[in-house]
GUZANU-695673 format. One record per residue (C-alpha): residue in three letters; x, y, z. Coordinates in steps of 0.2 Angstrom, whole numbers. Example, Ala and Ser with C-alpha at 12.3 -4.5 7.8 and 13.67 -1.06 7.14 Angstrom:
<vexse><r>ala</r><xx>62</xx><yy>-22</yy><zz>39</zz></vexse>
<vexse><r>ser</r><xx>68</xx><yy>-5</yy><zz>36</zz></vexse>
//
This chain:
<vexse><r>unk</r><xx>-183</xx><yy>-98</yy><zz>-384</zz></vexse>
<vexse><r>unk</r><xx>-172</xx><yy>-106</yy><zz>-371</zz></vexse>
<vexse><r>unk</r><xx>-176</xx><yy>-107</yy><zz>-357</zz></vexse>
<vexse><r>unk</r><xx>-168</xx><yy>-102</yy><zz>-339</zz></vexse>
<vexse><r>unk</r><xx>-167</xx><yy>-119</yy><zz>-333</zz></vexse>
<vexse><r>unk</r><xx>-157</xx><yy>-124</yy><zz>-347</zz></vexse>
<vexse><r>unk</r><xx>-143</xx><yy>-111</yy><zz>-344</zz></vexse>
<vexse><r>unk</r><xx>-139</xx><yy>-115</yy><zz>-329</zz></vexse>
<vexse><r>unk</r><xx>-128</xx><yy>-129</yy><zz>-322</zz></vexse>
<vexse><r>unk</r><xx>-134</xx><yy>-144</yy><zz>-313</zz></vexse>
<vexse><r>unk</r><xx>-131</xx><yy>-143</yy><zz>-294</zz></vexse>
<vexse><r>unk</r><xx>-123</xx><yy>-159</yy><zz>-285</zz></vexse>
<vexse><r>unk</r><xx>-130</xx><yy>-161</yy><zz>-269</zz></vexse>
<vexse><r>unk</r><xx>-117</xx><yy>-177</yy><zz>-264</zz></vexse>
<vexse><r>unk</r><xx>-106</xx><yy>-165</yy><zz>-253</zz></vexse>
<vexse><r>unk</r><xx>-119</xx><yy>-158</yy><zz>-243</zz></vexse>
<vexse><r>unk</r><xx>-114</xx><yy>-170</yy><zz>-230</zz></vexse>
<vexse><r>unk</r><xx>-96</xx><yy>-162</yy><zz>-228</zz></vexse>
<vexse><r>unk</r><xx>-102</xx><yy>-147</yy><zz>-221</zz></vexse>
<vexse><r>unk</r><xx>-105</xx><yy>-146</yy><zz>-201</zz></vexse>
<vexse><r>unk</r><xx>-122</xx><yy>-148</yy><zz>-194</zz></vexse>
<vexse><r>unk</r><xx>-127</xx><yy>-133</yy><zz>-183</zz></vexse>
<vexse><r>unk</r><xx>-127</xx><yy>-145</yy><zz>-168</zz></vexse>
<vexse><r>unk</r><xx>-109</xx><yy>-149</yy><zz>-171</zz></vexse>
<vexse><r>unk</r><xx>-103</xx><yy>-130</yy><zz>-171</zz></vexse>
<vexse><r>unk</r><xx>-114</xx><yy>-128</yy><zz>-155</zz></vexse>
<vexse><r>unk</r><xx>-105</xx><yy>-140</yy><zz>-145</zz></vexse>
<vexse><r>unk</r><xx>-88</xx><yy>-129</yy><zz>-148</zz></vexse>
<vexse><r>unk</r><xx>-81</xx><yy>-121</yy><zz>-131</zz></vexse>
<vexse><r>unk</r><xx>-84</xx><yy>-103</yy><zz>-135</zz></vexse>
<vexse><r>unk</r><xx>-65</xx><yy>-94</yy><zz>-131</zz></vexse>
<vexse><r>unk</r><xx>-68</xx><yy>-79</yy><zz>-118</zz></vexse>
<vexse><r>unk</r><xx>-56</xx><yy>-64</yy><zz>-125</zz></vexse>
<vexse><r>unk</r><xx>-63</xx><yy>-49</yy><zz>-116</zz></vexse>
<vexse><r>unk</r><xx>-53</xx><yy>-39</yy><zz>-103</zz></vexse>
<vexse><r>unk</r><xx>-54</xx><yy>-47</yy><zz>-87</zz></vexse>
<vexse><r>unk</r><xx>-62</xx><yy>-35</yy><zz>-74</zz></vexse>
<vexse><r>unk</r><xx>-62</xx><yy>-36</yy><zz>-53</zz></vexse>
<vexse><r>unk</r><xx>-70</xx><yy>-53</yy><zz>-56</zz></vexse>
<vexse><r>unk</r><xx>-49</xx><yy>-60</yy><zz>-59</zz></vexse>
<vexse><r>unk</r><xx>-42</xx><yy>-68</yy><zz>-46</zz></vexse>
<vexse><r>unk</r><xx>-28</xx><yy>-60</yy><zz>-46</zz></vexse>
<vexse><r>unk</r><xx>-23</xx><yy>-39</yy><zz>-51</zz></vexse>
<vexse><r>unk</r><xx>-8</xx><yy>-31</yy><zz>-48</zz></vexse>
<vexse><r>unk</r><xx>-10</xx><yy>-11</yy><zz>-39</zz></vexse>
<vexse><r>unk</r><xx>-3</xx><yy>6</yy><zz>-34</zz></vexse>
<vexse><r>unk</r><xx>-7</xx><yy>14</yy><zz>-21</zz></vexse>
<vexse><r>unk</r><xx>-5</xx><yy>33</yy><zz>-15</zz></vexse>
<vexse><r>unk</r><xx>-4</xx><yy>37</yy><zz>4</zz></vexse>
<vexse><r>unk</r><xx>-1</xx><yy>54</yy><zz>13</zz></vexse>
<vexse><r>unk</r><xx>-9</xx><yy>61</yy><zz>29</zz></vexse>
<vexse><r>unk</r><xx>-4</xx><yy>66</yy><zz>47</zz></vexse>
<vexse><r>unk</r><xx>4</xx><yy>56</yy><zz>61</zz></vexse>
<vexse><r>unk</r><xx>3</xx><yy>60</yy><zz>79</zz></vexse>
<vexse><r>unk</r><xx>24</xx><yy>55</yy><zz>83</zz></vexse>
<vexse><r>unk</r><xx>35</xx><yy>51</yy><zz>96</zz></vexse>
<vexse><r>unk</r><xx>51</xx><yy>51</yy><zz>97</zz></vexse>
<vexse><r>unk</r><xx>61</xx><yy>43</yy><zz>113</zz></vexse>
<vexse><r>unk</r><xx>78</xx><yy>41</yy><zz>122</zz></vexse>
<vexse><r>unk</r><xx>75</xx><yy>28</yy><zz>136</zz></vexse>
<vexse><r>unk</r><xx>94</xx><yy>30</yy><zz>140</zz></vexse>
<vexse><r>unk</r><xx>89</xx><yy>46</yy><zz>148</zz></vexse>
<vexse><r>unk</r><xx>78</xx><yy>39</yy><zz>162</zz></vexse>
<vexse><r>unk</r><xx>61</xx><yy>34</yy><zz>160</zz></vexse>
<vexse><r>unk</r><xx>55</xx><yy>33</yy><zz>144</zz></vexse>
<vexse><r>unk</r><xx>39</xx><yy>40</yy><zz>146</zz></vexse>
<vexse><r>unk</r><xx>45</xx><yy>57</yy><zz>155</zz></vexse>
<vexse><r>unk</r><xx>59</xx><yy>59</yy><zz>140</zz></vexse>
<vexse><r>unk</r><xx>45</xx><yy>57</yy><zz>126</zz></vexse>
<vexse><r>unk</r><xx>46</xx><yy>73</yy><zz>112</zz></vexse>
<vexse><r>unk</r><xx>29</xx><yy>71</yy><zz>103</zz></vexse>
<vexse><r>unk</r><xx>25</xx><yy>83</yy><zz>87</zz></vexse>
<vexse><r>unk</r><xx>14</xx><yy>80</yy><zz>74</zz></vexse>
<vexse><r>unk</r><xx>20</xx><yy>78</yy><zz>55</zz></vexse>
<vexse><r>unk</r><xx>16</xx><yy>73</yy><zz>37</zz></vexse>
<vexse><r>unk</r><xx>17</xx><yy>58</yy><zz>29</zz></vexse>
<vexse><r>unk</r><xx>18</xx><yy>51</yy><zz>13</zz></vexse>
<vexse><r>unk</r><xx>22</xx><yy>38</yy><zz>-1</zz></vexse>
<vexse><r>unk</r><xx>17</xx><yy>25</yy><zz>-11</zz></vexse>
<vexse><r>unk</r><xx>13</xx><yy>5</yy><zz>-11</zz></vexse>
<vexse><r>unk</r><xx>12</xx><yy>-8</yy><zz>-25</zz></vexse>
<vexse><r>unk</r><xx>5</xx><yy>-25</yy><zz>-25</zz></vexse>
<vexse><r>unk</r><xx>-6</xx><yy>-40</yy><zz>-27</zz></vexse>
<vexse><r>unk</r><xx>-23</xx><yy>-42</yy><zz>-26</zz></vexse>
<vexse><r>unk</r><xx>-31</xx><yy>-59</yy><zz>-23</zz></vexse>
<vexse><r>unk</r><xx>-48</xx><yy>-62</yy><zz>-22</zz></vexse>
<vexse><r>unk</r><xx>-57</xx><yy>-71</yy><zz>-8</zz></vexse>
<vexse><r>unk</r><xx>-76</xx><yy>-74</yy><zz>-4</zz></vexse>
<vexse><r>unk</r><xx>-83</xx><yy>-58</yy><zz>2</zz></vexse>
<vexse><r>unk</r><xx>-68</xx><yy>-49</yy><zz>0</zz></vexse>
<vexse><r>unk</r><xx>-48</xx><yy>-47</yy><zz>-6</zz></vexse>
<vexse><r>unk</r><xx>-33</xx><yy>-52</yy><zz>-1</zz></vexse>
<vexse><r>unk</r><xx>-17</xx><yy>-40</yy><zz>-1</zz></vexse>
<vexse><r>unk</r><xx>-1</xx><yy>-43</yy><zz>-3</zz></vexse>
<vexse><r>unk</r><xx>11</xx><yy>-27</yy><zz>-5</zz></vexse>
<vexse><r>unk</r><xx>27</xx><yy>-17</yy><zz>-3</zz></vexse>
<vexse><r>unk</r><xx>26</xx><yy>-1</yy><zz>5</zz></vexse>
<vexse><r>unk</r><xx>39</xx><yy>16</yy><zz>5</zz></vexse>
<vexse><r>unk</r><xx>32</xx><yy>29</yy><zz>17</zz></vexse>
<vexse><r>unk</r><xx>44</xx><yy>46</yy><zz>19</zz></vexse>
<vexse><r>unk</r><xx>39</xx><yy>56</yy><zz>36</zz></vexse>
<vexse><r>unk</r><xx>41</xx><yy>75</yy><zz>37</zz></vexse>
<vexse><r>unk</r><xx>53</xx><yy>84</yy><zz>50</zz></vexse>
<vexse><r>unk</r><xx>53</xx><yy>81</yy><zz>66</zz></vexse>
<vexse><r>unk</r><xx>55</xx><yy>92</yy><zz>80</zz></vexse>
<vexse><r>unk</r><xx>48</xx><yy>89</yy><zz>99</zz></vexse>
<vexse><r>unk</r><xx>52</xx><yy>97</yy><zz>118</zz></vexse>
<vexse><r>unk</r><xx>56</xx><yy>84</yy><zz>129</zz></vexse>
<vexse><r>unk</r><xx>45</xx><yy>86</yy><zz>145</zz></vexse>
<vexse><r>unk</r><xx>60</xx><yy>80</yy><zz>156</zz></vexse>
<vexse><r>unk</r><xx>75</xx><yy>91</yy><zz>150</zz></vexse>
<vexse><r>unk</r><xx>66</xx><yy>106</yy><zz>143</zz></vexse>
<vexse><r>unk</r><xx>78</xx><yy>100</yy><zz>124</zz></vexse>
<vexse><r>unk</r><xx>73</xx><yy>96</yy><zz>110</zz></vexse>
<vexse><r>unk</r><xx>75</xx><yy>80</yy><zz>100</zz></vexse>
<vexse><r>unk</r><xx>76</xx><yy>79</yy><zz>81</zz></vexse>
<vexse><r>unk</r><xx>73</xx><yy>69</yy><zz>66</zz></vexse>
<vexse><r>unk</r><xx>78</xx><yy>70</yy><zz>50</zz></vexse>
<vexse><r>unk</r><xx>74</xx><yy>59</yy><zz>32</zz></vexse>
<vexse><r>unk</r><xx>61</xx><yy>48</yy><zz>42</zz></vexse>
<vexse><r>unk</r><xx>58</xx><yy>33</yy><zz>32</zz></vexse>
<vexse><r>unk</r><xx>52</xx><yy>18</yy><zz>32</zz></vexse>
<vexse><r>unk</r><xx>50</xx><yy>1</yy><zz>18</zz></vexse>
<vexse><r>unk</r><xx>36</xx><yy>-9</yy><zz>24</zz></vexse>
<vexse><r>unk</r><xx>30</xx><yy>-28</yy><zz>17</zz></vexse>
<vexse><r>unk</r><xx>10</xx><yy>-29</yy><zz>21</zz></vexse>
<vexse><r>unk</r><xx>-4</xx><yy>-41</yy><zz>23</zz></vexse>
<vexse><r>unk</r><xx>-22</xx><yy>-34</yy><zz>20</zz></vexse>
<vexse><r>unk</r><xx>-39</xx><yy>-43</yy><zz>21</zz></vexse>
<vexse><r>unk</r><xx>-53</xx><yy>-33</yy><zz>11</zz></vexse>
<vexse><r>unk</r><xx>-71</xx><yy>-39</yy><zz>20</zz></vexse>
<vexse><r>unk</r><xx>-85</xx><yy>-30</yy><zz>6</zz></vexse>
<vexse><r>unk</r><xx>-98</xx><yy>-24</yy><zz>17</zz></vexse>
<vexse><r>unk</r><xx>-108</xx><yy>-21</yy><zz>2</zz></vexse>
<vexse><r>unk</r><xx>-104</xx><yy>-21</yy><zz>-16</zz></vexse>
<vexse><r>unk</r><xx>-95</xx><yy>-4</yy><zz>-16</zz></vexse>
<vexse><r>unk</r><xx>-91</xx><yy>-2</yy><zz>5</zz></vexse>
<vexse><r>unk</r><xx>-81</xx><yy>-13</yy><zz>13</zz></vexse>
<vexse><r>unk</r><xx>-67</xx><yy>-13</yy><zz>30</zz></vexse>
<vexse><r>unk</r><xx>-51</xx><yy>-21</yy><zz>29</zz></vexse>
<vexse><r>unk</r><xx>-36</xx><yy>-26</yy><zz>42</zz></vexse>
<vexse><r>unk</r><xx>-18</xx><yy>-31</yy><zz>44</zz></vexse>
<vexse><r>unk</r><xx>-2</xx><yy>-24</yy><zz>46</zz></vexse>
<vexse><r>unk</r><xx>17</xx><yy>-25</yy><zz>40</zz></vexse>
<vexse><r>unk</r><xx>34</xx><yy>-30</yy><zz>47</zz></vexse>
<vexse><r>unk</r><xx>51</xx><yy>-22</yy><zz>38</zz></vexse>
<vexse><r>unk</r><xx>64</xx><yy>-9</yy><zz>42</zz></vexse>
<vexse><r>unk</r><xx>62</xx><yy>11</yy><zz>47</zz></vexse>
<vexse><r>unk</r><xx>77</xx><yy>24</yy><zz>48</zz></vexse>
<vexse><r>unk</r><xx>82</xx><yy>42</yy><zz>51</zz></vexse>
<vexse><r>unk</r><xx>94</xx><yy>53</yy><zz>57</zz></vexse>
<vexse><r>unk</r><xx>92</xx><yy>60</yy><zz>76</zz></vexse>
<vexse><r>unk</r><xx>98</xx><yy>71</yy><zz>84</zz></vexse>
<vexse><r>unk</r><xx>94</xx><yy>83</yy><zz>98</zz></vexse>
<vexse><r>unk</r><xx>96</xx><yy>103</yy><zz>107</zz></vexse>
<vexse><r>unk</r><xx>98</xx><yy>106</yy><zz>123</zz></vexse>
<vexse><r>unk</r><xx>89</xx><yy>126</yy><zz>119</zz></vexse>
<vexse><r>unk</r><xx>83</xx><yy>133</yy><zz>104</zz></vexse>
<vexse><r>unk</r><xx>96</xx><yy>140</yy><zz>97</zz></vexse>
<vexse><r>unk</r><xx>109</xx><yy>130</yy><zz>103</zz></vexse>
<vexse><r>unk</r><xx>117</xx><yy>116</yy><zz>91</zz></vexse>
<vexse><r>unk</r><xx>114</xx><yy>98</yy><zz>89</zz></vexse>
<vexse><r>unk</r><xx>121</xx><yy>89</yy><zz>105</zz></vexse>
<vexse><r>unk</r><xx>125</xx><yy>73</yy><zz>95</zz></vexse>
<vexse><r>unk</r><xx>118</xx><yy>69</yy><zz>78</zz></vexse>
<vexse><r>unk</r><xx>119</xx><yy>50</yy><zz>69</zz></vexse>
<vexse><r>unk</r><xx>109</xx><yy>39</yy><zz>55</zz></vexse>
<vexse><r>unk</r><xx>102</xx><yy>23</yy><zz>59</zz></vexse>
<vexse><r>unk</r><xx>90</xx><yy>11</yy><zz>53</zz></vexse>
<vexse><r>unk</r><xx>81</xx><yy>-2</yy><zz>63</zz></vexse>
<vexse><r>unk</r><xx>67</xx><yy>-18</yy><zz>63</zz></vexse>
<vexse><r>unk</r><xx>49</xx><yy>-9</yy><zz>60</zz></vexse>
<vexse><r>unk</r><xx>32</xx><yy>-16</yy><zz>59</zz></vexse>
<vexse><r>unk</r><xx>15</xx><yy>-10</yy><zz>59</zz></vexse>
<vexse><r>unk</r><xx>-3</xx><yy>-14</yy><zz>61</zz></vexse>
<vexse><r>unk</r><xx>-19</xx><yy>-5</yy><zz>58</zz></vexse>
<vexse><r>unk</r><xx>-37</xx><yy>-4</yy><zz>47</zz></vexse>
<vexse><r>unk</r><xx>-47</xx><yy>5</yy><zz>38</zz></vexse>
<vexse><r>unk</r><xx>-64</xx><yy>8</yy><zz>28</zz></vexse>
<vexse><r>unk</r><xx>-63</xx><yy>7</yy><zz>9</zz></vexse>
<vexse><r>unk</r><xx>-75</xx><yy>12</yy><zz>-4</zz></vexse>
<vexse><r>unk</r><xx>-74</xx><yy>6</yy><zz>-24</zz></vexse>
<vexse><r>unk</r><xx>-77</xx><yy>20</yy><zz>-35</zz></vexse>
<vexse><r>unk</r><xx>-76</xx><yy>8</yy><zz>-48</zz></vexse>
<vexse><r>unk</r><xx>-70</xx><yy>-8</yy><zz>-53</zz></vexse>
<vexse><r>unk</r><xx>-53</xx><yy>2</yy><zz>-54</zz></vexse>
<vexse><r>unk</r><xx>-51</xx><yy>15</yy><zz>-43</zz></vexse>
<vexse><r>unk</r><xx>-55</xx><yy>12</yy><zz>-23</zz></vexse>
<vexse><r>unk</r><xx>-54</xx><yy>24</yy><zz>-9</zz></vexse>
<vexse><r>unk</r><xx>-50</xx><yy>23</yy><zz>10</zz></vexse>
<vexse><r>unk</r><xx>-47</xx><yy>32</yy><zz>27</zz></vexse>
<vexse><r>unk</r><xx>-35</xx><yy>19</yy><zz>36</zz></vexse>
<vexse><r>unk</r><xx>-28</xx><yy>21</yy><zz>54</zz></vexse>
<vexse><r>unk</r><xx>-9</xx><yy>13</yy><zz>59</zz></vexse>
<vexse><r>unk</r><xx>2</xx><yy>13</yy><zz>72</zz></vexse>
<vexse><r>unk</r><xx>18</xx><yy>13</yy><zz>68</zz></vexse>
<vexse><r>unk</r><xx>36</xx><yy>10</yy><zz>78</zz></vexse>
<vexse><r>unk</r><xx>53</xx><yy>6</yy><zz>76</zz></vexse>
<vexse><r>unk</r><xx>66</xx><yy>2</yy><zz>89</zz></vexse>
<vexse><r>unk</r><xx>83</xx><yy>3</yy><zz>96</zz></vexse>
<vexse><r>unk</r><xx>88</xx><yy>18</yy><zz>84</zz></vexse>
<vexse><r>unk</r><xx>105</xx><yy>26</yy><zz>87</zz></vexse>
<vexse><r>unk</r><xx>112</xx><yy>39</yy><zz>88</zz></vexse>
<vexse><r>unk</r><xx>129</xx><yy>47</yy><zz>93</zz></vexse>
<vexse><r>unk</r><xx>135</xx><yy>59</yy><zz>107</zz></vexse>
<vexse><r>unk</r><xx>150</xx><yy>67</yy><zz>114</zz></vexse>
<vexse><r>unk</r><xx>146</xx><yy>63</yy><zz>131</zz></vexse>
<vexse><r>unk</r><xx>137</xx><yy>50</yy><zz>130</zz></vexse>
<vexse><r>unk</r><xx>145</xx><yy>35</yy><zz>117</zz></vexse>
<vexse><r>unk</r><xx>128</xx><yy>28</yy><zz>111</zz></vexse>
<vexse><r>unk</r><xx>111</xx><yy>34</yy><zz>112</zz></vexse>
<vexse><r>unk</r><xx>97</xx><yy>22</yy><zz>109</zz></vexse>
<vexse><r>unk</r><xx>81</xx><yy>29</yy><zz>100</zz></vexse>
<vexse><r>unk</r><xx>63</xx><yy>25</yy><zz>98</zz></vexse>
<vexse><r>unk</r><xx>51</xx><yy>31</yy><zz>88</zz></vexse>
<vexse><r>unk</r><xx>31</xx><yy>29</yy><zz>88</zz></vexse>
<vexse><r>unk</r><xx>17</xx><yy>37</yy><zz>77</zz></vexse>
<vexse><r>unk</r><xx>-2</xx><yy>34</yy><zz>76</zz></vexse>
<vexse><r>unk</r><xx>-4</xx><yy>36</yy><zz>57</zz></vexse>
<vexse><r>unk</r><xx>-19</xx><yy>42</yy><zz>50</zz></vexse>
<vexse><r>unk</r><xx>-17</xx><yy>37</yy><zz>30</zz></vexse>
<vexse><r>unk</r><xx>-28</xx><yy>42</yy><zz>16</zz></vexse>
<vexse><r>unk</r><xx>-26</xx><yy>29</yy><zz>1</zz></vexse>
<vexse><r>unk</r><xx>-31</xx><yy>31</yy><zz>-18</zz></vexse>
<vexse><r>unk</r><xx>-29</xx><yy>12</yy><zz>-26</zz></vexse>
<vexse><r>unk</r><xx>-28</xx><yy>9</yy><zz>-46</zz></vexse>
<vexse><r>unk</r><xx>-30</xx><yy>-8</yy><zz>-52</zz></vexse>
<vexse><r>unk</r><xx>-20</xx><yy>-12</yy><zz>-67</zz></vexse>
<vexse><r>unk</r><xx>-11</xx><yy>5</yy><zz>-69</zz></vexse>
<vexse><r>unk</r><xx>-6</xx><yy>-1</yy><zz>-86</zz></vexse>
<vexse><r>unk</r><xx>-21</xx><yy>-12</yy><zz>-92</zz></vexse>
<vexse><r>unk</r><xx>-24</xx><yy>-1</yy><zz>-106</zz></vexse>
<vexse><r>unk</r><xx>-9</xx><yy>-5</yy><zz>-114</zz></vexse>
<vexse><r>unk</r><xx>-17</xx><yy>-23</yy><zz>-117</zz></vexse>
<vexse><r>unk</r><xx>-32</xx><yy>-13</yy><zz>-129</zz></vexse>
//
């Protein structure tokens, strides 16, 4: 009988030594490949925005400008893009805002009229600080210079026409906060409050050549932000 040691070939144990230790493959950097999460230090966002805005809207060529005040209350809304960039405690926002306001339609307290405006928009670039209160609630402050515009006009009664009607667009800026809350690592909420105003906004007249408009709102904004809209494209 033959037997099995016989069969089988010799081993040769002289290369043994080509083969890495376990100690050597431990020292190499393991590479991180996972999607990154909030814990980036930077993410690109959309945001939402719609709610109401206490306005008013001005003509301080007609005397004094808090007598000639037409205030109504509309809606806004639109949408904001930007960079998120983390900081201690908190986030750092930088973004660029487009926000379309609702008819507008107001008695002057002086002359019994009414003045108008029409396609009320503004494009806004914003500064944001995020302080996190706690790991999901947090507060968060700044505001925004840019440019706002409309068309204006106004009615001496009802259901008389417009007096003067003209499109314009003016130096806008705005400041404000807000509470936020993170429903996730993706998704935040908030309630934010803004004042809003834009300046010498004109409009033209028959009587009068040139009239020069202003227009103010407190802005109450409520905000859904998505982190990396398209981040499941990288999957």
């Amino acid at each position: 009988m033959v037997r099995a040691s016989d069969s089988l070939p010799e081993i040769d144990l002289t290369s043994f030594h080509e083969i890495p230790s376990i100690q050597d493959a431990s020292e190499t950097p393991i590479q991180n490949i996972a999607y990154k999460n909030n814990h980036c230090g930077r993410r690109f966002y959309i945001t939402g925005l719609w709610g109401p805005s206490a306005a008013w809207l001005s003509d301080p060529g007609l005397g004094n400008p808090n007598v000639s005040n037409a205030s109504a209350t509309i809606f806004t809304a639109g949408i904001a893009g930007g960079i998120s960039l983390e900081r201690e405690r908190g986030r750092l926002r930088l973004e660029t805002e487009w926000l379309q306001r609702d008819f507008f339609k107001g008695t002057s307290d002086e002359f019994g009229g009414s003045f108008l405006a029409i396609e009320n928009w503004s494009v806004m670039a914003n500064v944001w600080r995020d302080f996190m209160i706690t790991e999901r609630f947090g507060c968060y402050g700044g505001g925004g210079i840019g440019g706002g515009g409309m068309n204006t006009g106004a009615q001496d009664t009802p259901n008389s026409p417009y007096d003067f009607i003209g499109s314009s667009s003016a130096f806008a800026w705005q400041a404000g906060g807000g509470i936020l809350y993170e429903l996730n690592d993706q998704i935040t909420c908030d309630v934010s409050y803004r004042w809003y105003q834009v300046n010498n906004l004109t409009g033209f007249g028959t009587f009068d050549p040139v009239n020069t408009y202003r227009f103010t709102a407190n802005q109450v904004m409520f905000s859904l932000r998505v982190f990396e809209p398209l981040g499941f494209l990288r999957r």
